[in-house]
C-alpha positions as CSV (number, residue, x, y, z in Angstrom):
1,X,-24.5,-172.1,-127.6
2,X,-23.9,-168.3,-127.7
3,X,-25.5,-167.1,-123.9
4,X,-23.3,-169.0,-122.3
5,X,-20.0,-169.1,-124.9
6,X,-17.1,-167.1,-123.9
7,X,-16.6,-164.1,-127.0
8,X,-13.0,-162.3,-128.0
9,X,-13.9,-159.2,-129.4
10,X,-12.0,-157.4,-132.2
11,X,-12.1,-153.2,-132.2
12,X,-11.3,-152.3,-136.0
13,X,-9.0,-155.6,-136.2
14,X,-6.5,-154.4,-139.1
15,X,-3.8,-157.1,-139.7
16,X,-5.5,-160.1,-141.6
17,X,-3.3,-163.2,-140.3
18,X,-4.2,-162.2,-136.7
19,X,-7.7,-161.9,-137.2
20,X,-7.6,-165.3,-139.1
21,X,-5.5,-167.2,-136.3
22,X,-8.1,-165.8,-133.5
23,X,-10.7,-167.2,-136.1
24,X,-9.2,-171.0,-135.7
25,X,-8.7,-170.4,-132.1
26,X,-12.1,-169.7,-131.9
27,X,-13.1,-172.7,-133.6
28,X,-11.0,-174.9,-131.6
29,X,-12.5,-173.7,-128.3
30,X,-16.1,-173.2,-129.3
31,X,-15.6,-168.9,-128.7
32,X,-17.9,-166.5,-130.3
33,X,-15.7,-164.3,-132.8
34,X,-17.5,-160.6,-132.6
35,X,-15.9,-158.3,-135.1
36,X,-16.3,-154.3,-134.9
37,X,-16.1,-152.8,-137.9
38,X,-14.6,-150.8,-139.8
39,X,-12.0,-153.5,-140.2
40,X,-8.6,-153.1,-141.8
41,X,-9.1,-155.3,-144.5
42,X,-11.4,-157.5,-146.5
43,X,-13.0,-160.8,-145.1
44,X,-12.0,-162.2,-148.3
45,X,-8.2,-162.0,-148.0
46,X,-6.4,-164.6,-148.7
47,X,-3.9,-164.3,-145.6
48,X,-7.2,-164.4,-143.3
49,X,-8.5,-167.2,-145.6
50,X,-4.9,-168.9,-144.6
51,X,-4.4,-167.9,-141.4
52,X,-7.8,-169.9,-140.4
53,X,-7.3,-172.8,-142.6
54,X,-10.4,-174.8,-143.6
55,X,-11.5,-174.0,-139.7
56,X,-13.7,-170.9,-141.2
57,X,-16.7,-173.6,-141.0
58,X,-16.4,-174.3,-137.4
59,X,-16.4,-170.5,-135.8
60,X,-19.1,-168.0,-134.7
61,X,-18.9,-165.0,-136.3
62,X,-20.9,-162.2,-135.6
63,X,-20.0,-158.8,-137.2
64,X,-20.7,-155.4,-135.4
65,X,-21.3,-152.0,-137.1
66,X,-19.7,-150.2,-134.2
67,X,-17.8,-150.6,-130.9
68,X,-21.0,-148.4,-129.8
69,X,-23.5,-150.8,-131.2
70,X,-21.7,-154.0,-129.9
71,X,-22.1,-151.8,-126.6
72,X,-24.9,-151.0,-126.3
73,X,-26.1,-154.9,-126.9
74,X,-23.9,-156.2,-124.4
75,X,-23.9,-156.3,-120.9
76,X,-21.2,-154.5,-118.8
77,X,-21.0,-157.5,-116.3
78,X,-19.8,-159.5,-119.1
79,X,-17.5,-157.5,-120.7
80,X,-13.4,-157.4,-120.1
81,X,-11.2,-154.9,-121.6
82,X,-7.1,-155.2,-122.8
83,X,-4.7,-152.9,-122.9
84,X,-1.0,-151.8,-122.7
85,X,-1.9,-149.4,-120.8
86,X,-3.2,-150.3,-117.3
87,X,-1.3,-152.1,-114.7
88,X,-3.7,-154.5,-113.3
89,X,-2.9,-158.5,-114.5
90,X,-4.9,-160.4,-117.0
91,X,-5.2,-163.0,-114.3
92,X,-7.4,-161.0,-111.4
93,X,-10.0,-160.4,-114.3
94,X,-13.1,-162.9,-112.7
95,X,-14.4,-164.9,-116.2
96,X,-17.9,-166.4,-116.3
97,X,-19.5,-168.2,-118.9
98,X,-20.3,-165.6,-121.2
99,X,-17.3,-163.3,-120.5
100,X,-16.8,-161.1,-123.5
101,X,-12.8,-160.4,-124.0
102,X,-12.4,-157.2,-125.9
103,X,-8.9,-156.3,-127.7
104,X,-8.2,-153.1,-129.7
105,X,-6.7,-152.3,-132.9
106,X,-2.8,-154.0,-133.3
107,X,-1.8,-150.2,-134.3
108,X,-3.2,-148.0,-131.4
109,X,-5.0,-150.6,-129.0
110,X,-8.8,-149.3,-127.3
111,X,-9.6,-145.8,-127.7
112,X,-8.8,-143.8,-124.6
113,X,-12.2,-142.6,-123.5
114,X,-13.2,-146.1,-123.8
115,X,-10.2,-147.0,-121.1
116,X,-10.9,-144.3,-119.1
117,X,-14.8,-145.5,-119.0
118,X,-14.2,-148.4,-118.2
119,X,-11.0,-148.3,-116.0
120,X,-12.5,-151.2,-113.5
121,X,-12.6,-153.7,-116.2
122,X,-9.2,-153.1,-117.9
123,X,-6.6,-155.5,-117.7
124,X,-2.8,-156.3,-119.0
125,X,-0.9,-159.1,-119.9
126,X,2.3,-158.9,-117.8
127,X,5.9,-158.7,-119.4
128,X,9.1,-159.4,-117.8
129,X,10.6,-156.4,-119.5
130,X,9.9,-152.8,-121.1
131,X,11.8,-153.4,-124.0
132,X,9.3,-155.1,-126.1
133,X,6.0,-152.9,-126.3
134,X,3.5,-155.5,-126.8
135,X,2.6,-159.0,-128.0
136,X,0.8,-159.9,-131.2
137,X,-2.4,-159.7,-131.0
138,X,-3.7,-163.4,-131.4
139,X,-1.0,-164.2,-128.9
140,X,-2.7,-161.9,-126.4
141,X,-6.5,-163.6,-127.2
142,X,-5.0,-167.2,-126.8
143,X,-3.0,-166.0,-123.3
144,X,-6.1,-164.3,-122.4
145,X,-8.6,-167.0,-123.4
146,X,-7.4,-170.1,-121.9
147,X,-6.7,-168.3,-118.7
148,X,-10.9,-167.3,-118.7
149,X,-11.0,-171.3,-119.9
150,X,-9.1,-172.2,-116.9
151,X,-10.9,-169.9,-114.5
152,X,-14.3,-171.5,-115.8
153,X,-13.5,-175.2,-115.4
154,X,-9.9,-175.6,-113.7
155,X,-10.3,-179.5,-113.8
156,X,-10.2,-179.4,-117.7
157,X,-10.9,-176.4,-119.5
158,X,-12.0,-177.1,-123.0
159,X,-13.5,-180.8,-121.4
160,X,-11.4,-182.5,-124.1
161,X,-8.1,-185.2,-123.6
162,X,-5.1,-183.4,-123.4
């Protein structure tokens, strides 16, 4: 399942109930779940324990010493980076099966020098207004998800009855 699964990555993830609703998103759409560590809490809190229900069974966890490590093991062709702070729309990103989707921390995002590395593969999630700084972060995985799901298979993307 995993070579060809589509993976959200989480850099340092620090608010449990966002971590745990990407968990049950994961599980409804078959998605790897890759976890950098250090995370912000422990994978025994009860808000994550809530947040993903009695789903925990039916997700692909894998957990990653480092955002280096996970790196280092992945390749660049699949990877796809988010961030407040590029221009370029979530929606010109070209998904694959396998497409890794890589969010940052919900306090200060991807490190810079990681941005600036890899300034061809970052992308945004388009706001009407400048008002509101960003979205929560399992908002942005789900947005950013089903538009890779879409991209994949556009006749149905999860092959399931809507």
């Amino acid at each position: 399942m995993e070579e060809h699964s589509l993976h959200i990555v989480l850099v340092e993830p620090e608010i449990p109930p966002n971590t745990g609703s990407i968990a049950r998103l994961c599980g409804a759409t078959d998605t790897v779940l890759d976890l950098i560590h250090p995370l912000g809490f422990s994978t025994n809190d009860k808000h994550l324990k809530r947040a993903g229900l009695d789903y925990w069974p039916y997700v692909t966890i894998r957990n990653w010493d480092s955002l280096e490590s996970y790196l280092a093991a992945t390749d660049e062709r699949d990877i796809f980076f988010f961030t407040t702070k590029v221009e370029k729309p979530h929606y010109q990103a070209r998904f694959h099966p396998g497409s890794h989707l890589i969010f940052g921390k919900e306090t200060r995002g991807l490190p810079e020098e990681i941005i600036a590395l890899y300034a061809d593969r970052c992308y945004t999630i388009p706001m009407a207004n400048d008002r509101i700084r960003s979205l929560n972060l399992a908002m942005c995985a789900g947005i950013v998800l089903y538009e890779a799901l879409r991209q994949i298979s556009p006749q149905n993307p999860l092959d399931l009855p809507c």
